[in-house]
N, C-alpha and C positions, 0 to 999 in steps of 0.2 A: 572561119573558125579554126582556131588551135588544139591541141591538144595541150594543158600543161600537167602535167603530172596525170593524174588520175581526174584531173576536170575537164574540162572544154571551155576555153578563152576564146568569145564572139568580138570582135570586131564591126563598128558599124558607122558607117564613111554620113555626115552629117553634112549640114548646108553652113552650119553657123553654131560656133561654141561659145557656151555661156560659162563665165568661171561658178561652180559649186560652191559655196560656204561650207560646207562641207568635204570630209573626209572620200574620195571617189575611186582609190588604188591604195590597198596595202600589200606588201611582202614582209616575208621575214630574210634576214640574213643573220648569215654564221656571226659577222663583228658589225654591229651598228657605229661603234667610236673610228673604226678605219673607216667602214663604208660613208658616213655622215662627211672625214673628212674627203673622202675622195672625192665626192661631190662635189664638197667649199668648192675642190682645186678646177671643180669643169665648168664652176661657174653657178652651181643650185646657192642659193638664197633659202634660208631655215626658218622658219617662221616662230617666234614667240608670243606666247598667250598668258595674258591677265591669268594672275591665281593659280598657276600651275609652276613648281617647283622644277623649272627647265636647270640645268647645268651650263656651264660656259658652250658649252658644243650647241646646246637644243635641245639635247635629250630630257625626257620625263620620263622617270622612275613612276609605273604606275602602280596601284595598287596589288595587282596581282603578282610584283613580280617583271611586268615587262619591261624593257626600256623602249621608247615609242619617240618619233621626233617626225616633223611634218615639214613641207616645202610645198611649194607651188609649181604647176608647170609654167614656163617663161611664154606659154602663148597667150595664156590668158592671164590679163591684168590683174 
């Protein structure tokens, strides 16, 4: 277990990872257009989705206000 901020981030060591269809880690950051590219540069892959008004970068302008943009981890397919 971590401390992150004011929560507790568990950790828990598995036999066998199944990729989510879903959303399974968010964070915020200060710049999502730097942060999104520094990513491209390390190699993150940005995922686009039917019916959602993504930008050339990924990002989606959501309705609240957010900018939001998704990727994959590269272990699971």
């Amino acid at each position: 277990m971590f401390r992150v901020g004011e929560s507790m981030l568990r950790i828990q060591k598995v036999e066998r990872v199944q990729a989510a269809p879903y959303t399974a880690l968010g964070w915020v950051v200060s710049d999502i257009r730097q942060t999104v590219r520094d990513l491209c540069a390390a190699g993150a892959e940005f995922q686009r989705y039917d019916g959602l008004n993504q930008d050339g970068d990924g990002i989606w302008p959501a309705p609240s206000g957010a900018l939001v943009a998704w990727f994959r981890d590269h272990i699971c397919p």
